[in-house]
N, C-alpha and C positions, 0 to 999 in steps of 0.2 A: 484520403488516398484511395482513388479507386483500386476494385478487385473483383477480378472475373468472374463470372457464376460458375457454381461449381457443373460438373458434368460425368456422367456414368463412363466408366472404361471399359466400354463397347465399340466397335467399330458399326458403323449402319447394319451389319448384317448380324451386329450381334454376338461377333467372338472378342473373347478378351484380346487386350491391347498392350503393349509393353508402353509405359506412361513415362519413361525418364524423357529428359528433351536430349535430345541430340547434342553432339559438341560443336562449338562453332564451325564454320568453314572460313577459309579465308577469304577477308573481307575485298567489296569490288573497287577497283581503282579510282569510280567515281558514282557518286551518291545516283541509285535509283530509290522510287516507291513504290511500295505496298498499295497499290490501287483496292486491294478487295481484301478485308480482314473481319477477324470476329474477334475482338479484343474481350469480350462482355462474356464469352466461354470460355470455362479452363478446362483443362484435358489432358492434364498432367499431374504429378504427385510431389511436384514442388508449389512452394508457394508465391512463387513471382506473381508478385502486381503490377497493371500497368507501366509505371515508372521503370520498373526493371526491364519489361520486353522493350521498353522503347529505347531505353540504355543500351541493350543488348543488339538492338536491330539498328542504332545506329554504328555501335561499335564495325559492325560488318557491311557499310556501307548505305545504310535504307534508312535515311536520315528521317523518312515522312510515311505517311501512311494516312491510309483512308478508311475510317473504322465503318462498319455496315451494320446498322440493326435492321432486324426483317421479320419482326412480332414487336406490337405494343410494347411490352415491358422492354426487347432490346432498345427499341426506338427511343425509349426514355431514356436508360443510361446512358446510350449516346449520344443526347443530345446535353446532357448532366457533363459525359468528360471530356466532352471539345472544350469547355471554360478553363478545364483544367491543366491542359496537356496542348501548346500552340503544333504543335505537330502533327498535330490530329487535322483531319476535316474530316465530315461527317455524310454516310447517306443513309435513309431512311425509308422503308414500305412494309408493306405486307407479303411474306416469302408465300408463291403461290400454292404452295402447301398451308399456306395457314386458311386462304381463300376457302374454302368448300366447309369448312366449319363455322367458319362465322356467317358466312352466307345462310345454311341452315339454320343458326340460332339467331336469323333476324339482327346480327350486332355488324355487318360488313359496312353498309353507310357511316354508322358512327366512327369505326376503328378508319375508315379513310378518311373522314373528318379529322382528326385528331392525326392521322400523318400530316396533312394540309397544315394543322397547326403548328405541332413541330418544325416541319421544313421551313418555318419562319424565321428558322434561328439562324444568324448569318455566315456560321462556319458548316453548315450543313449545304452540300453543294450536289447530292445527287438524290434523284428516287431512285430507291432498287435498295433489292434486290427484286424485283419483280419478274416475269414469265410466267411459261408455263412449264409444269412437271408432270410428265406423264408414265414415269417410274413405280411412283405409288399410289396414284389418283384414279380410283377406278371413273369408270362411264359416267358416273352419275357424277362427279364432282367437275368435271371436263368444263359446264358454262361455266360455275362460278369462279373456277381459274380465268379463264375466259376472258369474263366480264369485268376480275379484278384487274387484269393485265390493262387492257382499255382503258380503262379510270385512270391507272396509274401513269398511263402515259399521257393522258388530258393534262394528269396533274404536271408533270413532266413539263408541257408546253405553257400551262397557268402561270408556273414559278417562275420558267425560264433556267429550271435545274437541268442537269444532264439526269441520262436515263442508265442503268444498270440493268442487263438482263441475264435473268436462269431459265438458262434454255436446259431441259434433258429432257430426250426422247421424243421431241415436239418441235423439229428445226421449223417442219412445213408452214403449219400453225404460226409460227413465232414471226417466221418473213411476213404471213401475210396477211398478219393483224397489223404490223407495223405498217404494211402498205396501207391497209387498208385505214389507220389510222393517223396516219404521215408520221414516221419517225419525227425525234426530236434530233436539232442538229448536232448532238454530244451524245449521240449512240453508242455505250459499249453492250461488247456481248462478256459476259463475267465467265471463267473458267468457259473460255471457246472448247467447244467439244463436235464442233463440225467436222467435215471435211475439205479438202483440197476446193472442191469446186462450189461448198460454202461460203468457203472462206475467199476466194474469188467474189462470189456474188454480194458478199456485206462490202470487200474492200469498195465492189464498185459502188455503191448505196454509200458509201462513205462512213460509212462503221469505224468504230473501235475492236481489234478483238484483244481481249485479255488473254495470257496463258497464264497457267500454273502448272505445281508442283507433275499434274498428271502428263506433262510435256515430255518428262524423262522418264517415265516408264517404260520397261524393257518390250512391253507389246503396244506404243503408241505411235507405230511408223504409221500409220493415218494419221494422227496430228502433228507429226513434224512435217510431215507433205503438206498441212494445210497452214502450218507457220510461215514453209516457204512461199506459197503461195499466195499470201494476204499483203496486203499493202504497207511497204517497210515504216512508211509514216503514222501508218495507223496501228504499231503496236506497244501494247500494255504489258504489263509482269504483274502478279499476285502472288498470295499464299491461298486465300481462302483461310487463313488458321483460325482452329486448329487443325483443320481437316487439307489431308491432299499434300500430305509433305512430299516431298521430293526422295529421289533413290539418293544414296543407297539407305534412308531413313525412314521407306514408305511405313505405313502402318505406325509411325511413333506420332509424338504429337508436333507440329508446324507453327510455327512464328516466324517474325519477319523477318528476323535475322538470316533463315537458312534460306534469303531467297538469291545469292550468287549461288547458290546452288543452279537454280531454275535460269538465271542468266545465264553459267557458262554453257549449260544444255545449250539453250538457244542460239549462241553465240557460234557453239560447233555446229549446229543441225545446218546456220543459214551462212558460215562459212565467213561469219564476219570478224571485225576487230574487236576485241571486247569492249576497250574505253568505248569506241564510236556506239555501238549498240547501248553501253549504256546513260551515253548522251542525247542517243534517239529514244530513249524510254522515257526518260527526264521529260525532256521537252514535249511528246507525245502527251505525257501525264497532265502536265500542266495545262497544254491548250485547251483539255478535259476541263478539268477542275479550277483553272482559274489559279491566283496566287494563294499561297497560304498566310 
């Protein structure tokens, strides 16, 4: 039976977290997916394992999900519970925060070697989470993000996998390494964090863009303007969990299930029907990922 790795109850900056899971929401009238998850982190004070969150995220609609390692050791587990779990498919890279360390200790060739091996396994359908982050990446680490983004996306076009990117604070960068490197034709942006006229500019490049939980934040009128703005066929739903729950639950911990949450958001901001948007997510996902 898999089970999460355990995790500090911190939030990224550091303050303590209220850990219970949220109560369900009710569920969506018609099955979407979890395109972007962290199954392999727990971040709660229950002890639900796999089986249970995926019990639980079916119960509310999110019958699939795409589980994401982005370090070595995730990479392995993930590529360990797609056998176990047909609900699952799989992606796999180096998160560009892991880049700038392994790069200095001479281990980056190897650890992309060894995604390369993995992504051999056939429920594994994406690289990524890959990008860059320029959040907490000082100057000096800027190529070997860089340079691991590039790789990742060679690898990207090798496999013939779709590509997942973590874009923060580095949109400029991100477009145009991709140009520079020709996107892959299964481009998402994972937790889109652009704007309006970003998100114009990928819809036309033919992008993916993902939302998540940070969709319904009470200060994220820029990214509802750039939901509206992205091309209705080209959109994704996530959690990212456990991180990025959705209101009124932000700061708790996130699983798939709470993602009609982040649906009805989207559903109000673009003024749609809810079945239909979540028949447009459905099928968007898949064109991505291919069958389960």
């Amino acid at each position: 039976m898999s089970t999460p790795r355990a995790r500090s109850g911190t939030d990224e900056q550091g303050r303590g977290r209220e850990l219970r899971r949220p109560p369900a929401p009710e569920p969506l009238p018609l099955e979407v997916i979890d395109n972007h998850t962290h199954l392999d982190v727990a971040d709660s004070d229950d002890s639900a394992d796999v089986e249970d969150l995926l019990a639980a995220a079916a119960r509310a609609g999110v019958g699939r999900a795409v589980q994401i390692g982005c370090d070595l050791p995730a990479a392995r587990w993930t590529v360990g519970v797609l056998d176990e779990h047909p609900q699952l498919l799989g992606g796999i890279a180096l998160h560009p925060n892991e880049a700038p360390s392994l790069a200095e200790a001479g281990e980056l060739d190897q650890a992309i070697e060894e995604i390369r091996s993995l992504a051999a396994h056939p429920r594994v359908r994406v690289i990524g989470e890959t990008g860059l982050d320029y959040f907490r990446t000082p100057p000096a680490g800027v190529a070997a993000q860089q340079e691991s983004f590039r790789r990742h996306i060679r690898l990207a076009h090798e496999t013939g996998l779709a590509l997942q990117i973590h874009d923060r604070d580095a949109h400029a960068d991100v477009l145009r390494i991709l140009r520079e490197e020709g996107a892959p034709e299964r481009t998402v942006f994972h937790c889109f964090s652009g704007d309006a006229a970003m998100a114009r500019e990928c819809s036309e490049a033919g992008y993916y863009l993902s939302f998540s939980g940070t969709v319904t934040f009470k200060n994220a009128g820029p990214l509802r303007e750039a939901l509206r703005a992205a091309a209705p066929d080209r959109l994704l739903v996530e959690t990212d969990a456990p991180f990025l729950t959705p209101t009124p639950y932000r700061g708790r911990p996130n699983a798939s299930y709470l993602i009609p949450l982040t649906v009805r958001s989207m559903a109000e901001t673009l003024g749609a029907d809810l079945e239909e948007l979540c028949a447009r997510l459905t099928s968007a996902t898949e064109d991505v990922y291919g069958p389960w």
